[in-house]
C-alpha positions, 0 to 999 in steps of 0.5 A: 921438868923431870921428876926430880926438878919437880920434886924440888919444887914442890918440896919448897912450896911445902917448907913456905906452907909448912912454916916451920922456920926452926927445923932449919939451920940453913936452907940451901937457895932453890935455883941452886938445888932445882940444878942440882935436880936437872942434873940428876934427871940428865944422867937417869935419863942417860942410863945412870943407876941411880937409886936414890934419883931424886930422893930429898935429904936432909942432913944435921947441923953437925955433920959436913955438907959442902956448901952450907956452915957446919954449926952444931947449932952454935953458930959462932962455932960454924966454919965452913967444910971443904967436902961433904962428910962420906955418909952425905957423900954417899948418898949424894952419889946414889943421887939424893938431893940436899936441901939444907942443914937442920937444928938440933940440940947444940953440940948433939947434947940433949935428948928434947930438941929445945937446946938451941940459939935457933928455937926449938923444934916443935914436935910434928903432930903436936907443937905444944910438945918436944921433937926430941933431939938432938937430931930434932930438926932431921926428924921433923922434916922428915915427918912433915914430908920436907924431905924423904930421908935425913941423916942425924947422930945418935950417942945416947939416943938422939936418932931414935927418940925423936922418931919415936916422937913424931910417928917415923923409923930411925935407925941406929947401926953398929959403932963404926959401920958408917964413918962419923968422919966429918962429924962434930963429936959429941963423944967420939968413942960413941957416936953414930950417924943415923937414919930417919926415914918414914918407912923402915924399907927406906931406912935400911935402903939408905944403910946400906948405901952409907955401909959396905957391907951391912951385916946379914942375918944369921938365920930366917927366924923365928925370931927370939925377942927378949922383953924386960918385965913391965915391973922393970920399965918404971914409970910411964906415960899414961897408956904407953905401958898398954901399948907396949904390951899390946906391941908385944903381941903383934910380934907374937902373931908374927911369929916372934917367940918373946924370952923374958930378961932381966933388964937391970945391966941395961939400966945400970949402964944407962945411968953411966953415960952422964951420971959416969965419967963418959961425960968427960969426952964431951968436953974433950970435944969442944970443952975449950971452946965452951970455956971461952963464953960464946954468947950463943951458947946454950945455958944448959949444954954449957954446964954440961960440958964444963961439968965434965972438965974437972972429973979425975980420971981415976973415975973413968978408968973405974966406969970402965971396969964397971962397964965391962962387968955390965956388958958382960952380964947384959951380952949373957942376958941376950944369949938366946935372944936375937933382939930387946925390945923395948919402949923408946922413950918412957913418955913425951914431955911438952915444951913447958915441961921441959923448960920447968925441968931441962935437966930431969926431963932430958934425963928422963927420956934417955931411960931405955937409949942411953945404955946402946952405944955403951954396950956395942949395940945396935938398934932401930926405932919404929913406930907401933901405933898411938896413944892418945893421938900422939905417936907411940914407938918402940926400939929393937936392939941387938948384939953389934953387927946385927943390925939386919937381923934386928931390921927384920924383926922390926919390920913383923911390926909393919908387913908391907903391901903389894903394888901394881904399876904398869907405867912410868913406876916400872924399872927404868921409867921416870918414875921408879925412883919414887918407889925406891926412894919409898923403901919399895922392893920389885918382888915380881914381873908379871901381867894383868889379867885379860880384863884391861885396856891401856891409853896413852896419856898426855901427861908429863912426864908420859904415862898410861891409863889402866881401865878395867872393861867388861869385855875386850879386854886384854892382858898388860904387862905389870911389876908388883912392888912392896911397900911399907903401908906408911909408903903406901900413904905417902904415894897415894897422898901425893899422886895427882889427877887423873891417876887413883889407885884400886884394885887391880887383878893379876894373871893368876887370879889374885888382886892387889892395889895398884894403879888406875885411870879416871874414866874421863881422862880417856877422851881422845887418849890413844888406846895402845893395849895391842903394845902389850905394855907401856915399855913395848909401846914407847919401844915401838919406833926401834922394832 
């Protein structure tokens, strides 16, 4: 079985355990992805560059895969698409692997995660609370470890709260940089499909797999990050005003210089999206089929979408101007600043919450996201610790087409740790797509000091045992790799016995983490550190 037919298997013994039955709209058959799998094991064993080998994904219920019913989560709307939309094409081709379409807010209307005839998503960490949405369910199983990336909508927020909910990064680019093609639109002036992923290295990896090109950054820093003053965020939750600051504080020590801005064009412009006559694209959308009554339609979006029929179109061309004065003030705000920070969403409300008040505490929660699309800007969510064991999350916007710039900036909140390998994670093994698939960078070919032995190990697939001795020893060959700490904990949680990471000491004296042997996994294992190397060692019958 290769790794990524045995990353298929575990992943559906971990939906079974997980039961969570309401992350899902259609779950693709396991003998059907298992071959899927075996076919992206075939060509990396073949040479095929494939960056993605082996990655899981998941994808929203209002976005193409061919094979499962596209519903947007009213299922007497589904049909059946004739191709996978390009962004799963995309990723597919890098050889990721679909796992099946997920629940969201139905027709992408709803920031909370609850709007739907499937059930609502349960928050990760804490069931009694919302998801988020409307891409609940991508970012849910993402959380839960399900899958390894998950592609989601975002139009007033749906890909960025729901990362900030459940502790993971959701990445919103620039309108138009990856095509909503084979997307049900919410509006589609507005719409962007989205990146969830449980590092940010993975999500930029993924991004710029979905677009071609992604924009550079104008310059290495320092950065310059405009933040709002508290008086301006309104209310928040218990705590979240603390964390926030102290956010700003890492990005200090970072480096970052912070600018204070005025955030009221942002606000101002947030309030236009469903309280303006935008709202109306929504029933441009699939308001003839609201009308029609379906009994699987969701009470809420429902009044929702048949609200906007009737506003005269005089109001949107007056939004229109209003919003072209708003964009300009807040571009003349962000002049000299290369990112706004901000909370993600101003609390995290609980499923009873929510169904005492569906309207005001969805309205709520787009307080800091709904304005982005509207303005042309692009932004990321990251985690930035917790608050009362819960999640805490911030977002980065920036200016369109800045969308790495403003990935560097976040990523001062989540500096990344070093990784030895010297076996079947080394470019090229068997193994190395799950450091990619992590987010992880190669930053250097190197050795290990002359302090170690190496063994063969009869594990499948192959792969050797690093021990550290006290004398006789010898130098072996390494890469080290970056990652982000939460990839760091995602690899060690899953790796299996006899394999530990330690400590290990590189040939210029420095030590970083890296990949060990138990001891007792030596006995009759075969010693093969005269190779010099894992690859040298499995070279040896072409020399």
């Amino acid at each position: 079985m290769g790794d990524a037919e045995r990353r298929v298997d575990a992943a559906y013994k971990e939906i079974a355990r997980a039961g969570r039955p309401e992350v899902w709209i259609a779950l693709r058959p396991e003998e059907e992805v298992a071959a899927e799998a075996r076919e992206v094991d075939a060509r990396v064993a073949a040479g095929d560059p494939l960056p993605l080998a082996g990655t899981l994904l998941a994808v929203k219920g209002n976005i193409d895969v061919k094979g499962l019913p596209t519903t947007a989560a009213c299922p007497s709307y589904g049909y059946e698409p004739e191709a996978d939309a390009p962004a799963v094409a995309a990723l597919r081709a890098a050889g990721a692997i679909v796992l099946g379409s997920t629940n969201m807010d139905q027709f992408a209307t709803g920031l909370v995660g609850t709007r739907s005839p499937y059930g609502a998503v349960r928050n990760a960490l804490d069931p009694e609370r919302v998801s988020g949405g409307s891409s609940s369910g991508s970012a849910v199983a993402v959380a839960l470890g399900l899958v390894d990336l998950a592609l989601g909508t975002d139009t007033a927020g749906s890909g960025r709260v729901p990362a900030a909910f459940n502790g993971i990064v959701g990445l919103k680019p620039t309108r138009g940089l990856v095509s909503t093609q084979g997307v049900v639109p919410a509006c589609a002036s507005l719409d962007c499909v989205s990146v969830f992923a449980r590092t940010l290295p993975a999500a930029r990896r993924a991004l710029a797999l979905l677009a071609s090109p992604v924009p550079p950054p104008r310059r290495p820093g320092p950065w310059r990050v405009a933040v709002p003053p508290t008086a301006q965020l309104g209310e928040l939750d218990d705590g979240w005003a603390a964390a926030f600051e102290a956010t700003k504080a890492r990005l200090v020590q970072a480096g970052a210089e912070l600018r204070t801005i005025d955030l009221t064009p942002f606000s101002e412009a947030a309030s236009l999206l469903y309280d303006g006559a935008f709202v109306a694209e929504r029933y441009t959308a699939v308001g003839e089929f609201v009308d029609r009554g379906a009994a699987d339609l969701d009470p809420t979006v429902a009044r929702i979408i048949r609200a906007a029929r009737d506003l005269p179109a005089h109001r949107l061309f007056a939004d229109r101007e209003r919003l072209a004065v708003l964009r300009e003030r807040a571009t003349t705000a962000m002049a000299d600043a290369d990112a706004l920070l901000l909370p993600t969403a101003p609390g995290h409300p609980t499923l009873a919450e929510v169904a005492a008040d569906p309207v005001g505490a969805n309205t709520r929660l787009g307080r800091f996201t709904n304005s982005a699309n509207l303005l042309d800007l692009c932004a990321v969510a990251v985690p930035a610790g917790e608050v009362a064991g819960l999640p805490f999350g911030v977002m980065l916007l920036g200016a369109a087409g800045s969308d790495e710039r403003v990935a560097e900036i976040a990523a001062l909140l989540d500096p990344p740790l070093r990784l030895a390998v010297v076996g079947a994670h080394l470019s090229g093994q068997p193994l190395n797509p799950q450091l990619l698939a992590l987010g992880g960078r190669l930053v250097a070919a190197t050795t290990t000091a002359p302090s170690y032995r190496l063994y063969a190990l009869d594990t499948v697939p192959p792969k050797p045992g690093l021990v550290r001795v006290a004398e006789k020893g010898a130098a072996v060959e390494a890469e080290v790799w970056e990652l982000a700490p939460a990839a760091l904990g995602a690899l060690l949680a899953a790796l299996p016995r006899p394999m530990a990471l330690g400590r290990v000491a590189l040939r210029d004296g420095c030590e970083v983490t890296g990949f060990l042997c138990e001891p007792e996994a030596l006995a009759g294992a075969e010693d093969i550190t005269a190779f010099g190397g894992w690859r040298r060692y499995l070279d040896r019958d072409r020399t």
